[in-house]
DRENDO-1510 file (C-alpha; in Angstrom, 1 decimal, always signed):
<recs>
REC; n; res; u; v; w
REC; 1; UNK; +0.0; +0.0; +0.0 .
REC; 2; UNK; +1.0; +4.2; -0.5 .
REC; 3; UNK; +1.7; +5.9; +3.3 .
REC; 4; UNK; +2.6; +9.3; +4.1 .
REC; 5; UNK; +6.0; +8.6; +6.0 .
REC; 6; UNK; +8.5; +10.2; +7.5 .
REC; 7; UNK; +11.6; +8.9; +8.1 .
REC; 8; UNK; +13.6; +12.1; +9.7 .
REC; 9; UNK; +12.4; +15.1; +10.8 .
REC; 10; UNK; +12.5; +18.3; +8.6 .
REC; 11; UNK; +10.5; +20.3; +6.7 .
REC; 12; UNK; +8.1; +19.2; +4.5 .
REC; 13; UNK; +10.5; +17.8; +2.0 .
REC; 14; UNK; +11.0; +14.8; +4.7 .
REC; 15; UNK; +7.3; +13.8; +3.8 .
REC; 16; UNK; +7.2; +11.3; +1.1 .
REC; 17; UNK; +4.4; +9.1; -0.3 .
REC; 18; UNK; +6.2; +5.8; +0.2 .
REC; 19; UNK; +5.2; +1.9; -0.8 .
REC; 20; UNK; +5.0; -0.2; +2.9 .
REC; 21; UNK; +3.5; -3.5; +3.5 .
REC; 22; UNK; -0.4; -3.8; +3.6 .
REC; 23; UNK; -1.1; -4.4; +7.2 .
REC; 24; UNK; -2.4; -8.3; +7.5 .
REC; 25; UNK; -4.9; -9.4; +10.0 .
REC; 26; UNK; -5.1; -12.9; +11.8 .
REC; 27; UNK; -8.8; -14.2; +11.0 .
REC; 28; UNK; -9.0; -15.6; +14.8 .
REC; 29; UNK; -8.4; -11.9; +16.6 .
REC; 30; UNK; -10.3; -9.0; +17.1 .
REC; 31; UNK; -8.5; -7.2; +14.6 .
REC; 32; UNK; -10.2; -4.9; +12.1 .
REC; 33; UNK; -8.9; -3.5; +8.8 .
REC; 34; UNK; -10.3; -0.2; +7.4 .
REC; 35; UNK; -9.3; +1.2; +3.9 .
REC; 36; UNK; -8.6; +4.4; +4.6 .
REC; 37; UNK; -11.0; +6.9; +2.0 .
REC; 38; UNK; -10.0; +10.6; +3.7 .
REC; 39; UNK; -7.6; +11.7; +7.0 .
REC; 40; UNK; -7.5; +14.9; +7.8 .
REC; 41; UNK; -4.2; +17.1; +8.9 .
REC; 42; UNK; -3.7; +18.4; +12.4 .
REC; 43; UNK; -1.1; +20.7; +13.6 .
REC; 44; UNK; +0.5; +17.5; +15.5 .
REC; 45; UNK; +1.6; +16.1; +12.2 .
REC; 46; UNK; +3.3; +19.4; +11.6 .
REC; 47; UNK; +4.7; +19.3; +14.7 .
REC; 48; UNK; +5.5; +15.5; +14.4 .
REC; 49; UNK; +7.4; +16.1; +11.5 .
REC; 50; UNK; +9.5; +18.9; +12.5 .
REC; 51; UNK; +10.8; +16.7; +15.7 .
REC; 52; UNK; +9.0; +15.6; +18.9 .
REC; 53; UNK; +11.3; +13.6; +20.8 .
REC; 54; UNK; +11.0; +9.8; +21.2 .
REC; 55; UNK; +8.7; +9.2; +18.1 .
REC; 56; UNK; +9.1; +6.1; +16.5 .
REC; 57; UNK; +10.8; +6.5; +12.8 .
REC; 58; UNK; +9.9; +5.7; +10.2 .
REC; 59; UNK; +6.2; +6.8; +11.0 .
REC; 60; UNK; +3.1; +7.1; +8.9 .
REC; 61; UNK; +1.4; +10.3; +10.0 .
REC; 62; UNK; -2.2; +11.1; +10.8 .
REC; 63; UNK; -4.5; +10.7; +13.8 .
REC; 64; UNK; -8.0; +11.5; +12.0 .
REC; 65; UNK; -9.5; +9.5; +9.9 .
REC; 66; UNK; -12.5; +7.7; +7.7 .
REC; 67; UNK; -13.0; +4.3; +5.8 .
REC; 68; UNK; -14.6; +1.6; +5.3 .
REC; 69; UNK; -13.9; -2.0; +7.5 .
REC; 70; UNK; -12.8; -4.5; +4.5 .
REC; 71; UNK; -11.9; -7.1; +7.0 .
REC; 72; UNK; -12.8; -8.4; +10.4 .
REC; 73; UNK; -11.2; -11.3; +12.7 .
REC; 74; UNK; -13.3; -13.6; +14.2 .
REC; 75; UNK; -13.5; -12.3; +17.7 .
REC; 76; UNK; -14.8; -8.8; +16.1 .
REC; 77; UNK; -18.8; -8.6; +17.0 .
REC; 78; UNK; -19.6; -4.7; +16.7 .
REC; 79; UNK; -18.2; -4.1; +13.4 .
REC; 80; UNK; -19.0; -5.6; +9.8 .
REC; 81; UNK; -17.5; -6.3; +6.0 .
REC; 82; UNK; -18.4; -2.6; +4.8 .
REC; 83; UNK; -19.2; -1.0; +7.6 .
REC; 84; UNK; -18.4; +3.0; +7.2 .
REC; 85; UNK; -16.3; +3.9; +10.0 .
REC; 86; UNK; -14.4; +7.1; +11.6 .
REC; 87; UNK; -10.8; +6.4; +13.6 .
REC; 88; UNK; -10.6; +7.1; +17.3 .
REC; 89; UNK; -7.5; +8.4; +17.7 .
REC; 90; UNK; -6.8; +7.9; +21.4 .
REC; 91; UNK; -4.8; +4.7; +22.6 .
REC; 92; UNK; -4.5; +3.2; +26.2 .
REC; 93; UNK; -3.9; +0.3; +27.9 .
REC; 94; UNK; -7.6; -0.4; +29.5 .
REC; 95; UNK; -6.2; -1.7; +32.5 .
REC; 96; UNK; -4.7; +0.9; +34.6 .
REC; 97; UNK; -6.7; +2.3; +37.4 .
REC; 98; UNK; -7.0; +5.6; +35.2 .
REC; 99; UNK; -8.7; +3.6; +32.2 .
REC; 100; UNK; -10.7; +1.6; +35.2 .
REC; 101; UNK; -12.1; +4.8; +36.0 .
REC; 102; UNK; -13.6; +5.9; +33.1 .
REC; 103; UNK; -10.6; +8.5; +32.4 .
REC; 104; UNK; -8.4; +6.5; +29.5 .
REC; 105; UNK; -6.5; +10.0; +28.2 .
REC; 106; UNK; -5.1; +10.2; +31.8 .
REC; 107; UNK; -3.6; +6.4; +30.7 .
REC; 108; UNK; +0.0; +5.4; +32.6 .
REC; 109; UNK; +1.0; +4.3; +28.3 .
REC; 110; UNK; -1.8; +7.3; +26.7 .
REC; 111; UNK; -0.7; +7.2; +22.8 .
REC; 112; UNK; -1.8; +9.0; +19.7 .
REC; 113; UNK; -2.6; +7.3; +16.1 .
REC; 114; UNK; +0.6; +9.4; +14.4 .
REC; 115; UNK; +2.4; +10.4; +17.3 .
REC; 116; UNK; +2.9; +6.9; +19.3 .
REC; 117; UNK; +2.3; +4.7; +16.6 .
REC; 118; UNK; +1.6; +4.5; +12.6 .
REC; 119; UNK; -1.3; +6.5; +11.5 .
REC; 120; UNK; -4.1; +7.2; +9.5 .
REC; 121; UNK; -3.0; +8.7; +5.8 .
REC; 122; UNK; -2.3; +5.3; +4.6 .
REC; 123; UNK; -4.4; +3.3; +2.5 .
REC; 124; UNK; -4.6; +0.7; +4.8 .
REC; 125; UNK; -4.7; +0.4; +8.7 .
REC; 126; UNK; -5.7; -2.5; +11.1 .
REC; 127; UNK; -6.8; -1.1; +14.3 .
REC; 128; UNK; -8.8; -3.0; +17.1 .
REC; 129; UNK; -12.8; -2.1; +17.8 .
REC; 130; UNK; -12.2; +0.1; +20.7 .
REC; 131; UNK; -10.6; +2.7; +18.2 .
REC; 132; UNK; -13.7; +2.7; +15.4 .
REC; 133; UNK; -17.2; +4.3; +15.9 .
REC; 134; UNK; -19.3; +4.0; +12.9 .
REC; 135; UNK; -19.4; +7.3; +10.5 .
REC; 136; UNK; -22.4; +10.1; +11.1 .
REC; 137; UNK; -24.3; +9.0; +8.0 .
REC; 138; UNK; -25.0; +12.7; +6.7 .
REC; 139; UNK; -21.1; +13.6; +6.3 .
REC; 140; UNK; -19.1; +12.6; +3.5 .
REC; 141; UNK; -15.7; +10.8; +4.3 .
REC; 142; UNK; -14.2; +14.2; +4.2 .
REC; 143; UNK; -16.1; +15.3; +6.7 .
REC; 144; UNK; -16.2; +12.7; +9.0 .
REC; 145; UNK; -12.2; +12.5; +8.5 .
REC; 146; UNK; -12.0; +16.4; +10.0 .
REC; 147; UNK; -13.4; +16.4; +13.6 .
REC; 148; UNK; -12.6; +13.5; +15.7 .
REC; 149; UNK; -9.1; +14.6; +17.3 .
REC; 150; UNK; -10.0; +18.7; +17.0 .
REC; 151; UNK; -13.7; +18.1; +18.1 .
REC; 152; UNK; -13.1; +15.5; +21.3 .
REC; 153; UNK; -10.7; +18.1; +22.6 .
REC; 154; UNK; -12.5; +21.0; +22.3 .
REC; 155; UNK; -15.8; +19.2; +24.1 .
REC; 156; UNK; -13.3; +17.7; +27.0 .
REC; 157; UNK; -11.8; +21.3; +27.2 .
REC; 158; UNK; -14.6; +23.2; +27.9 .
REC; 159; UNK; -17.3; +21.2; +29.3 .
REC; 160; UNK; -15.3; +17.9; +31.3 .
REC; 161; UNK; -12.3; +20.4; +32.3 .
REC; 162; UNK; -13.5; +24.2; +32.6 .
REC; 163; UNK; -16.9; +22.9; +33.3 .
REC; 164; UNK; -18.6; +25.8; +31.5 .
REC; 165; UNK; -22.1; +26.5; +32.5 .
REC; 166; UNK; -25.5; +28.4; +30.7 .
REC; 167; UNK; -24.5; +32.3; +30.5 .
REC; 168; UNK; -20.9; +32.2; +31.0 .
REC; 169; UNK; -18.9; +33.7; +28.6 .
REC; 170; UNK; -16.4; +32.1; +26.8 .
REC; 171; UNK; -13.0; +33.5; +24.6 .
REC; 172; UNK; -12.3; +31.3; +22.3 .
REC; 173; UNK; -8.3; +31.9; +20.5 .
REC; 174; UNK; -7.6; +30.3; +17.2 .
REC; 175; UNK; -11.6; +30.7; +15.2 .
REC; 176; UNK; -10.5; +29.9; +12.1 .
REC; 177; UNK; -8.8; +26.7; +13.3 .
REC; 178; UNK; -10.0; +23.2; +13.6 .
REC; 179; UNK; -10.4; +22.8; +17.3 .
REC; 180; UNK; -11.0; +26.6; +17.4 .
REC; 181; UNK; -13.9; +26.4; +15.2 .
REC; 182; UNK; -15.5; +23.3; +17.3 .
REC; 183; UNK; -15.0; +25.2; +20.3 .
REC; 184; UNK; -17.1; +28.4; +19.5 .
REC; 185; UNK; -20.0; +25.9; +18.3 .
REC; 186; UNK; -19.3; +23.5; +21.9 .
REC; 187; UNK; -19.6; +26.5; +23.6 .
REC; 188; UNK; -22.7; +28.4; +22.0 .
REC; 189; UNK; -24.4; +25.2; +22.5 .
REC; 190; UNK; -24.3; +24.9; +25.8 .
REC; 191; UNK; -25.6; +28.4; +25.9 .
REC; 192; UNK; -22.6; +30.5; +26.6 .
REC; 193; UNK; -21.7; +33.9; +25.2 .
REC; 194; UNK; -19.1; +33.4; +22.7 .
REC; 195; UNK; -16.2; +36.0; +21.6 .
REC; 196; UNK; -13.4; +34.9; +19.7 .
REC; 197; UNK; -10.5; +36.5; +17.6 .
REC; 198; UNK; -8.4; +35.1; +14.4 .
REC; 199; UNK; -5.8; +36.3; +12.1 .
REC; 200; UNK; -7.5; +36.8; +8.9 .
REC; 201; UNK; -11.3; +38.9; +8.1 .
REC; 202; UNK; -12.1; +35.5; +6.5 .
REC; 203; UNK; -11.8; +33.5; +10.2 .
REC; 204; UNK; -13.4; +36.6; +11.9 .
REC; 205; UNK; -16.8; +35.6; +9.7 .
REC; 206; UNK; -16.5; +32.4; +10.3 .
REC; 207; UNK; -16.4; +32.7; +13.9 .
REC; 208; UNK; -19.7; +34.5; +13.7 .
REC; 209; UNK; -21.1; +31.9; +11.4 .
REC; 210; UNK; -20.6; +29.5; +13.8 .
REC; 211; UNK; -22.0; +31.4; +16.7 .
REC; 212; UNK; -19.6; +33.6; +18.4 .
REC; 213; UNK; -21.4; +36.5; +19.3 .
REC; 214; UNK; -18.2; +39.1; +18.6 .
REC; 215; UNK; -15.2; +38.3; +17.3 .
REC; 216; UNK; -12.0; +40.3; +16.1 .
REC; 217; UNK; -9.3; +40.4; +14.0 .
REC; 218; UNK; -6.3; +40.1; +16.4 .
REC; 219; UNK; -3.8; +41.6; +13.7 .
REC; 220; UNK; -6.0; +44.6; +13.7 .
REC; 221; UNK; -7.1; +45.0; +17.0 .
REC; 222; UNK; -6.0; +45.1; +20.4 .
REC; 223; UNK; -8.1; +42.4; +21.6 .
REC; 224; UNK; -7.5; +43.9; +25.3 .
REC; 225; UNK; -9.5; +46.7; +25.0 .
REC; 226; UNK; -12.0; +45.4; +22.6 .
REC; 227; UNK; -12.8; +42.7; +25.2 .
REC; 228; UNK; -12.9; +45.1; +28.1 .
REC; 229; UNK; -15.4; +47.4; +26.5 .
REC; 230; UNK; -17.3; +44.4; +25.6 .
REC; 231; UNK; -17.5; +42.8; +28.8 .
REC; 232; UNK; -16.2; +45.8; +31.5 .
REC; 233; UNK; -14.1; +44.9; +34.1 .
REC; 234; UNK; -15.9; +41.9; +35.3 .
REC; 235; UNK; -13.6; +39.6; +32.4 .
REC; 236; UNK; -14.4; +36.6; +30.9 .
REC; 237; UNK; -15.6; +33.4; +32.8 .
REC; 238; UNK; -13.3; +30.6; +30.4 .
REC; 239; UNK; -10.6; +31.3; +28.4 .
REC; 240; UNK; -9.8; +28.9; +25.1 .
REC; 241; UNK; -6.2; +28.8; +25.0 .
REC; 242; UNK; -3.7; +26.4; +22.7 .
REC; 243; UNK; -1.8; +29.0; +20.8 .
REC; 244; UNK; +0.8; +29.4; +23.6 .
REC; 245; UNK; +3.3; +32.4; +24.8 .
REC; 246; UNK; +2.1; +34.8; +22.1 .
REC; 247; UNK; -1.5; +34.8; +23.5 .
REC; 248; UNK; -1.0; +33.7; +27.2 .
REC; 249; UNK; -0.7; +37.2; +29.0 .
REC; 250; UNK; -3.8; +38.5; +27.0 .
REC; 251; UNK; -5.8; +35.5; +28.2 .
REC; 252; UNK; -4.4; +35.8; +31.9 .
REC; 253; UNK; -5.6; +39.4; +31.6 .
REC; 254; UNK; -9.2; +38.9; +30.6 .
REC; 255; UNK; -10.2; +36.6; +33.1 .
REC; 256; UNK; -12.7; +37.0; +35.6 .
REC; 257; UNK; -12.8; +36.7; +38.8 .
REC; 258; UNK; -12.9; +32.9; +39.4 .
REC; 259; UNK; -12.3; +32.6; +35.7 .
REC; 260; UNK; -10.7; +29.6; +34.2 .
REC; 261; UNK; -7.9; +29.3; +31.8 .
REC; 262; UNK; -7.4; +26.2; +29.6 .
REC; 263; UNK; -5.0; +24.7; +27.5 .
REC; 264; UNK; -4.7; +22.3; +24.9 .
REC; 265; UNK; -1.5; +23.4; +23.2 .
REC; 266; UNK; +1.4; +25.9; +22.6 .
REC; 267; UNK; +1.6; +26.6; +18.9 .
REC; 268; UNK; +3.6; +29.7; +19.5 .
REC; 269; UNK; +6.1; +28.5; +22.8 .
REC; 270; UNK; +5.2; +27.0; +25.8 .
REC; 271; UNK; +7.6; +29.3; +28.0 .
REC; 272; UNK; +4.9; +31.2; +30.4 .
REC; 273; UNK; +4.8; +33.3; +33.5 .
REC; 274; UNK; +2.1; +33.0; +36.3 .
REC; 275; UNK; +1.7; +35.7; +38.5 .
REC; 276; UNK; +0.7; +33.4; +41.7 .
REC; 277; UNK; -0.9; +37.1; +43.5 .
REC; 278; UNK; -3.5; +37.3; +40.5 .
REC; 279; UNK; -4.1; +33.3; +40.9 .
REC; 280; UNK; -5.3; +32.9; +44.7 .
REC; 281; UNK; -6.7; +36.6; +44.9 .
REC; 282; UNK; -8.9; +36.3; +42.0 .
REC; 283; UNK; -9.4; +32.5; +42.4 .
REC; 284; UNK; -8.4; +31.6; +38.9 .
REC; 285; UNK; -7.8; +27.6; +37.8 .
REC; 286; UNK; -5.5; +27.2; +34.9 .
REC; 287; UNK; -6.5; +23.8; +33.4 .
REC; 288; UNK; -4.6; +21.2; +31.1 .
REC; 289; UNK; -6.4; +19.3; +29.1 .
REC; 290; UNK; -5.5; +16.4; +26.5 .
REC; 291; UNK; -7.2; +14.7; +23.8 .
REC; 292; UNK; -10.9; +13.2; +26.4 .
REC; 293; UNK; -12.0; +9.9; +27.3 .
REC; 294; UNK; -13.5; +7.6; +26.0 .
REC; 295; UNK; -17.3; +8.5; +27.4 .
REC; 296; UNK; -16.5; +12.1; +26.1 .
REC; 297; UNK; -15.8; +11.4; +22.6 .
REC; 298; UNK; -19.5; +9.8; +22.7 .
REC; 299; UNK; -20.7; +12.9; +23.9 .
REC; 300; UNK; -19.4; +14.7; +21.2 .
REC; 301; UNK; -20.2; +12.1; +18.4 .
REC; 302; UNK; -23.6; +12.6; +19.6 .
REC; 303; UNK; -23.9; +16.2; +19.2 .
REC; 304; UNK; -22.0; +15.3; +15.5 .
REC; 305; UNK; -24.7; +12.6; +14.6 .
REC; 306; UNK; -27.8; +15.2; +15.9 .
REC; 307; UNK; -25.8; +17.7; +13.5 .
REC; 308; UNK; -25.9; +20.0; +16.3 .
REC; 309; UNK; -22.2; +21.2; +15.4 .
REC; 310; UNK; -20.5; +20.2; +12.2 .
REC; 311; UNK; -16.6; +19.8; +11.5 .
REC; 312; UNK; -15.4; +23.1; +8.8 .
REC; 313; UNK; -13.5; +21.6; +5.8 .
REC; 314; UNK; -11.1; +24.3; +4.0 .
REC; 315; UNK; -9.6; +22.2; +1.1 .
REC; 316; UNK; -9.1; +18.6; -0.1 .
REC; 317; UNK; -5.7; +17.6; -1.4 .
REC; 318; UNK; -5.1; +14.0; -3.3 .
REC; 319; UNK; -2.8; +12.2; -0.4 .
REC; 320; UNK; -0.2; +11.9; -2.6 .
REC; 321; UNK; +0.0; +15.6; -2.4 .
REC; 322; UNK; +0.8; +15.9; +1.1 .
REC; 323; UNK; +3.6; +18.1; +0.7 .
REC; 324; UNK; +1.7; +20.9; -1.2 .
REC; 325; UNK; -0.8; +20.3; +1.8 .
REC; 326; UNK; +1.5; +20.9; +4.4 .
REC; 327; UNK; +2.8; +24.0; +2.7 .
REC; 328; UNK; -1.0; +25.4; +2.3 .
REC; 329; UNK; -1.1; +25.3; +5.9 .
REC; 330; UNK; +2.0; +26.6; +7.4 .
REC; 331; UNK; +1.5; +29.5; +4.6 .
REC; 332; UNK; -2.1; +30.0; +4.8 .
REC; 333; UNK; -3.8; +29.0; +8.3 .
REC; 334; UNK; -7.0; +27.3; +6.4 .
REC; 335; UNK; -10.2; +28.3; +7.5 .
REC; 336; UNK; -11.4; +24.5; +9.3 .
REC; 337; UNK; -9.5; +21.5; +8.5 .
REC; 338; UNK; -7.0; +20.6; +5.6 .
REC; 339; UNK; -8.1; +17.0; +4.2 .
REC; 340; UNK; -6.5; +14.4; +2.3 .
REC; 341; UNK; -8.3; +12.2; +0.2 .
REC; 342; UNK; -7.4; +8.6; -1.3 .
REC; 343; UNK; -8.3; +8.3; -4.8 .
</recs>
């Protein structure tokens, strides 16, 4: 079969469509094989590829993904010959007392589908049940390969770590991006006040689209004052944050009293201050979160199959073309999700 692999880490000249074995299942397991039709890109290939430490090379890249089930071992029961499927791209080992719990992304041996182990833009991948749901029937294989990993963090962020509640408000960084824009529909769902910022007039519109009440251009604007006019001194209740050191005073600065910061990421640097006064006087929580468990990604696969919130698709590229992909997003910050798509 054709995999995106790297095999070093680099730019995107390192990415290279490469022949590898077609993964072979043993008919008496519970393995299941899925041909692969569309995997979407996430910023963790792109970090990936430029070098986080201790991944496994070579490595076939992606974490999202959509198919169809072509083959099934015999201990298989919830899955079928034909079956249209989406990837879940969380691993763990089931056993530890985290996974016991109900709480498998807080696993001892927590793994990613392209990050721990091959992933998704293959044309083939074997996987076991645990990591297959079947596909919301009203999206395309596009679609359904562009929200699992963007969409389960964004739900897990806001409403199994920040806890948000009905007339909060919520300040969402990032609106044009693929978690971002799951995060301003998570949030306006569960009836908070939405405001948001991105870099282009493009993302600023979609923002609103999608149910952000205001939202700014933060290359234009100084999002400090525009959010304390909009909301006075009283802040905002839960801050969206996974852009990093460029955003993370700004954030710290609009919250409210009691507010709650949280974090998925650090696009821009992870090297932060905390001023510890502003923390116990005002009674702020910063929050981690990572990827959700297992019970959350339900949740959200619910609210996908009701169509309450829908995943935003900016361009499909052939797979083979993953280079010119990568470029279109480190050059363009796509509006939604960058897709590839097997011919």
């Amino acid at each position: 079969m054709k995999a995106v692999r790297i095999h070093q880490h680099g730019d995107g000249s390192e990415l290279c469509w490469d022949s590898t074995p077609k993964p072979q299942i043993d008919s008496s397991s519970d393995d299941i094989l899925v041909q692969i039709k569309a995997a979407a890109i996430n910023h963790l290939d792109i970090w990936v590829r430029k070098g986080i430490p201790g991944v496994p090379l070579p490595l076939i890249l992606g974490s999202d993904g959509a198919g169809v089930v072509e083959s099934c071992g015999d201990k298989v029961s919830d899955f079928s010959v034909g079956d249209e499927v989406i990837i879940q791209p969380l691993l763990y080992c089931g056993s530890c007392r985290h996974c016991k719990n109900g709480k498998e992304n807080f696993c001892f041996k927590l793994g990613i589908l392209g990050e721990t182990t091959n992933g998704t833009q293959c044309e083939y991948i074997k996987v076991k049940s645990n990591q297959l749901k079947k596909k919301p029937s009203h999206l395309s294989f596009s679609d359904a390969a562009a929200f699992p990993l963007s969409t389960q963090t964004a739900y897990a962020m806001l409403v199994k770590r920040a806890r948000i509640q009905p007339g909060e408000t919520v300040f969402v960084w990032g609106a044009g991006s693929g978690v971002g824009s799951m995060a301003i529909q998570i949030a306006t769902y569960f009836d908070c006040t939405v405001y948001s910022a991105g870099g282009t007039d493009a993302k600023v519109h979609l923002a609103i689209k999608l149910g952000a009440v205001k939202s700014w251009n933060y290359k234009k604007t100084d999002i400090s004052a525009v959010v304390r006019k909009t909301v006075g001194k009283i802040g905002i209740d839960v801050v969206f944050e996974h852009v990093g050191s460029k955003t993370w005073e700004l954030s710290k600065r609009m919250l409210a009293v009691g507010g709650r910061l949280v974090s998925c990421g650090a696009t821009t640097g992870y090297d932060v201050s905390i001023d510890l006064r502003h923390l116990f006087m005002k009674q702020q929580s910063i929050i981690g979160s990572t990827m959700s468990d297992i019970q959350t990604f339900e949740e959200m696969l619910a609210l996908i199959n009701d169509n309450k919130i829908y995943p935003v698709v900016d361009r499909i590229f052939p797979m083979e073309k993953v280079k010119e992909a990568h470029k279109y997003i480190e050059r363009s910050g796509p509006l939604g999700k960058v897709v590839l798509m097997n011919e």
